[in-house]
C-alpha positions in Angstrom: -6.3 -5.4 8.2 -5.7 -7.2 4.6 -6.8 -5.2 2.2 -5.2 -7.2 -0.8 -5.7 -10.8 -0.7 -3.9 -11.3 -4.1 -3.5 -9.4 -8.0 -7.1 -10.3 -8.6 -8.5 -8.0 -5.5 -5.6 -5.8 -7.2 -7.1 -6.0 -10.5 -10.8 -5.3 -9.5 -10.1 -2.3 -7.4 -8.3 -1.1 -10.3 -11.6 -1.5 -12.8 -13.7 0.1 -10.4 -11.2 2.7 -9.6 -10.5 3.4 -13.5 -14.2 3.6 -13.9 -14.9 6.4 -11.5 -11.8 8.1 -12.4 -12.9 8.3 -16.3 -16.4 9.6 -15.3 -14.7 12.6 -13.4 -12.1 13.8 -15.5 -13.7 13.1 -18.6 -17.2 14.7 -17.1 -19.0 11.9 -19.3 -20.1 8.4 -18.8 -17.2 6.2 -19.0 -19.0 3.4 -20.9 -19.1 5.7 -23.7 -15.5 6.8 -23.5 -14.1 3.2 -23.6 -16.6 2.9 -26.8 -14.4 6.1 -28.2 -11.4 4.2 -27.1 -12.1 1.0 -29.0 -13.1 2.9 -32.1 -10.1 5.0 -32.3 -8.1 1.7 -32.0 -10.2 0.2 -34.3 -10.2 2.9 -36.9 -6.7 4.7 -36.5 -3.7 3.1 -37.1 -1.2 5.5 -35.4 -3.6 5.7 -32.6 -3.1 2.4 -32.2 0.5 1.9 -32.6 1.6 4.7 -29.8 -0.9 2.4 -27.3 1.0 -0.5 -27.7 4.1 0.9 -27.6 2.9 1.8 -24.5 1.8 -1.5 -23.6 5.1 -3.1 -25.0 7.4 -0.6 -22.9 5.7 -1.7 -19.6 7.2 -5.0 -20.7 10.3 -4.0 -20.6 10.5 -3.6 -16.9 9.7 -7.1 -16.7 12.6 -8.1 -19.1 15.0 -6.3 -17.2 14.4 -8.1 -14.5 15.3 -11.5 -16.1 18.5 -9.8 -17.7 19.3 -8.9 -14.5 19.1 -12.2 -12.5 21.7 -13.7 -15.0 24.3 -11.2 -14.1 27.4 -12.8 -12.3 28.1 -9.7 -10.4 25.9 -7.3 -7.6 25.6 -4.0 -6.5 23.9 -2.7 -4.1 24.5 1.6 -3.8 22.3 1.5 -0.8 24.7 2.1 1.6 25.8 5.0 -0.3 22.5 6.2 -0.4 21.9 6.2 2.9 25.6 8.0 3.7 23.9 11.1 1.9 20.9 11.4 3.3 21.0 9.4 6.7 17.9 8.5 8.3 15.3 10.6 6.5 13.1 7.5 5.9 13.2 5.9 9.0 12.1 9.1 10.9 10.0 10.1 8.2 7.6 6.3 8.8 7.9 6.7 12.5 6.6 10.1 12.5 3.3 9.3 10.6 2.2 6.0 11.7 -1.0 4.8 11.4 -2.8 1.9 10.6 -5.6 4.0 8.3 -2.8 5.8 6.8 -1.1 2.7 5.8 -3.9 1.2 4.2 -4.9 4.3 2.5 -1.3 4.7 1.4 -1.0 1.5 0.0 -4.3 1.7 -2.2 -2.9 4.9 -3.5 0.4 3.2 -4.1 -0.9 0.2 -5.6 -4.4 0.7 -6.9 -4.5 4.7 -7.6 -1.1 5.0 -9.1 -1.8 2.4 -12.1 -5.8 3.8 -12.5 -4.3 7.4 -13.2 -2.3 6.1 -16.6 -4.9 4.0 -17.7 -7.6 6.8 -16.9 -5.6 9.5 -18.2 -5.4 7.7 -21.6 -8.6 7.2 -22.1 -9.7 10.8 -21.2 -7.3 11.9 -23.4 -9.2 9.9 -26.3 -12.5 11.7 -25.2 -11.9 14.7 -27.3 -10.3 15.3 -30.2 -8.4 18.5 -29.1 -6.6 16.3 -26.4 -5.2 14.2 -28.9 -2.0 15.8 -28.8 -2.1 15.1 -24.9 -2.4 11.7 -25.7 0.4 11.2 -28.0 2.3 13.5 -25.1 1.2 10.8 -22.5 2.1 7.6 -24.4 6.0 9.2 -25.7 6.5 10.6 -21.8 5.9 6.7 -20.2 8.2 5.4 -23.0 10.7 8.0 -22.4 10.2 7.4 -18.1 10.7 3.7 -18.9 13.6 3.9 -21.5 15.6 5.7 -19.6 15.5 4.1 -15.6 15.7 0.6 -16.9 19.4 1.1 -17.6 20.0 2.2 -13.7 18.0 -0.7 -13.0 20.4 -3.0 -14.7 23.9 -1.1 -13.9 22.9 1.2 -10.1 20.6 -1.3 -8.4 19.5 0.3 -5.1 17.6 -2.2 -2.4 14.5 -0.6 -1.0 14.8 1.1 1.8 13.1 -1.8 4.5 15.6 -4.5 2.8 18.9 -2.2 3.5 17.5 -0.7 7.1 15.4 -3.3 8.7 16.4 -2.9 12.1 15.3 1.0 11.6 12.5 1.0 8.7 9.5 -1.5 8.3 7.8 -2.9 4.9 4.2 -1.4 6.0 2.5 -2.8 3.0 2.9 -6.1 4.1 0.1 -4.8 6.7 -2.7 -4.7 4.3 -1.1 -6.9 0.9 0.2 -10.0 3.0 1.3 -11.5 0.0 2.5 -8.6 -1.9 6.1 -10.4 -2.5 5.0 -13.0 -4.2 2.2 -11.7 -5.7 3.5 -8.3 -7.1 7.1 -8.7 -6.7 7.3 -10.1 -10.6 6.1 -6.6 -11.5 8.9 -4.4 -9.9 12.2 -5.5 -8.3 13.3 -5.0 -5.4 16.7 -3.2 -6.1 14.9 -1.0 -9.1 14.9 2.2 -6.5 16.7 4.9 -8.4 15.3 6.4 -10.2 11.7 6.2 -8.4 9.2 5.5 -11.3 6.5 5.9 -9.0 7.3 9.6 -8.7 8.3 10.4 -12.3 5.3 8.6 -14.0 2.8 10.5 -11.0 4.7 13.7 -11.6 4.5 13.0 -15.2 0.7 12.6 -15.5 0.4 15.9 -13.7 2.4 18.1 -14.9 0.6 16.9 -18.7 -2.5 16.8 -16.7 -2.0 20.6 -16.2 -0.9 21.0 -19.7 -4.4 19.6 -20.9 -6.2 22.5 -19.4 -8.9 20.0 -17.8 -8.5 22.1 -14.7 -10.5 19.1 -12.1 -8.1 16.5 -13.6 -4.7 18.6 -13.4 -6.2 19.0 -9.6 -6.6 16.1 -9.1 -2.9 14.2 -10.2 -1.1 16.9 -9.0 -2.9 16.0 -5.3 -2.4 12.3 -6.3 1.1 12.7 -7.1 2.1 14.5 -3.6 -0.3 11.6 -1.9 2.2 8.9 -4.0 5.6 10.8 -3.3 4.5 10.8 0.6 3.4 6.8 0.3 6.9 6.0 -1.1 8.9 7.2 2.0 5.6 6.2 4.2 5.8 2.6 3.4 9.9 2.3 3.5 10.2 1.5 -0.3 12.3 4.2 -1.7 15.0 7.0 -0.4 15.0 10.4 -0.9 17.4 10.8 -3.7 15.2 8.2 -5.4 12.1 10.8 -5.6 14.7 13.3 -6.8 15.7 11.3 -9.8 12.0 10.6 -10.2 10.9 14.2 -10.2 14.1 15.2 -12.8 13.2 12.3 -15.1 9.5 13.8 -15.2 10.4 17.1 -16.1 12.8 15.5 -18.9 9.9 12.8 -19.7 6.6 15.2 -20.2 8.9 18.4 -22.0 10.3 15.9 -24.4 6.3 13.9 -24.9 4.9 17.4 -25.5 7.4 18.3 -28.2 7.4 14.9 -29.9 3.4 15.0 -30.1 3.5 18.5 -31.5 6.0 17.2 -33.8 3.9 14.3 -34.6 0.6 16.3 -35.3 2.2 18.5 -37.7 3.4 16.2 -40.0 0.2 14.4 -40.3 -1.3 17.7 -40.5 1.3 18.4 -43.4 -0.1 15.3 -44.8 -3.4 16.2 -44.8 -2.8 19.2 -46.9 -0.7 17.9 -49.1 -2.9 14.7 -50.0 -5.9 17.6 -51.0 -6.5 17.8 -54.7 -5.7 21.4 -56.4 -9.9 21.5 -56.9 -10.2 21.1 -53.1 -7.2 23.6 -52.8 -8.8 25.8 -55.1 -12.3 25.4 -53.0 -10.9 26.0 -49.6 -9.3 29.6 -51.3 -12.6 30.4 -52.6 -14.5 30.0 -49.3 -11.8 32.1 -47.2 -12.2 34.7 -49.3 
């Protein structure tokens, strides 16, 4: 059953999916978050700048892609890969099977996986005390993005269904037909290791359960394991792929966490220092 006729079916299950996701972790309509959204944009320049720095890393990905098709030379560690860990993916799609599963697999994959960044962005925005989550989120996908790009470009890996046809099949050709040429451009096909889909999952839940928005942090953390099953499911990506993944997550969300702390403080330090010596003298007054 198609369940993706092209990025436009993509792109609307998406919105919807974005939509509901907002008004459960966020606990508010999600019209009136997106207002929020728009006015921090609109109002706060730093705000601003770490979202499209966001926006400008997922770029990257694309970039690397064409830097990639003028190199002279190949690789393909595949078969190394798969001299390490065997037939774990092969036995691992044969073993759960299903036509449901598939298509439920490859809405998380496709659909759920993009609507939990863009979600958890704008609940982040929703109240002030998250704004250090954030700032967390946006420097963790740069930092996920900055570093596998370069093992894109120097350890290309083929997915799992190009190195293993005989033995593992591309199921989410079952229900996205055209998902080659239609999605292809966004992701290569030898950008395996490490597994972005697993680190930026991981990623979102482990800041998820940093937020202390104890429905939300249930909620990646259940989408993430759904995502990490989907990738071996569907024949896309090996083992030591999720590993990588779940290392460059760990790295990713401690390092956003400290650099949004960092950043907080200084503007805080600002703040104080850009008070006059009457306000200073006001603020000492009304402690005491």
């Amino acid at each position: 059953m198609t369940l993706f006729d092209n990025m436009t079916t993509v792109a609307v299950y998406t919105a919807i999916t974005v939509t509901l996701l907002i008004w459960f972790g966020a606990a508010r309509n999600p019209f009136t978050v997106a207002g929020l959204f728009i006015r921090e944009m609109i109002s706060n320049r730093k705000y601003m700048l770490h979202f499209v720095a966001v926006i400008l890393i997922l770029f990257c990905n694309k970039l690397e892609l064409r830097v990639e098709s003028t190199l002279t030379q190949s690789y393909d560690f595949a078969t190394f890969f798969q001299s390490i860990e065997g037939n774990f993916v092969s036995t691992f799609q044969h073993t759960f099977e299903n036509k449901y599963l598939t298509m439920f697999l490859s809405f998380m994959y496709v659909v759920v996986f993009q609507a939990l960044l863009i979600a958890s962005i704008a609940i982040y925005t929703n109240r002030s005390k998250d704004r250090m989550m954030f700032y967390a989120i946006c420097y963790a996908i740069m930092i996920n993005y900055l570093v596998a790009i370069p093992f894109y470009l120097f350890l290309p890996v083929n997915e799992v269904w190009l190195h293993d046809p005989q033995h593992v099949r591309f199921l989410m050709l079952d229900v996205f037909p055209d998902f080659e040429n239609q999605y292809r451009a966004l992701s290569g096909v030898d950008n395996c290791f490490p597994s972005l889909h697993t680190s930026i999952s991981v990623t979102l839940a482990i800041l998820a359960v940093r937020s202390g928005i104890k429905r939300w942090a249930w909620f990646c953390c259940i989408c993430a394991c759904i995502i990490i099953f989907a990738i071996f499911y569907l024949g896309i990506h090996w083992l030591i792929d999720m590993c990588g993944g779940l290392v460059l997550a760990t790295v990713a969300s401690t390092v956003g966490m400290k650099l949004s702390r960092l950043t907080l403080s200084q503007r805080s330090r600002r703040g104080r220092s850009a008070k006059t010596p009457a306000q200073v003298q006001f603020l000492r007054e009304d402690a005491k």
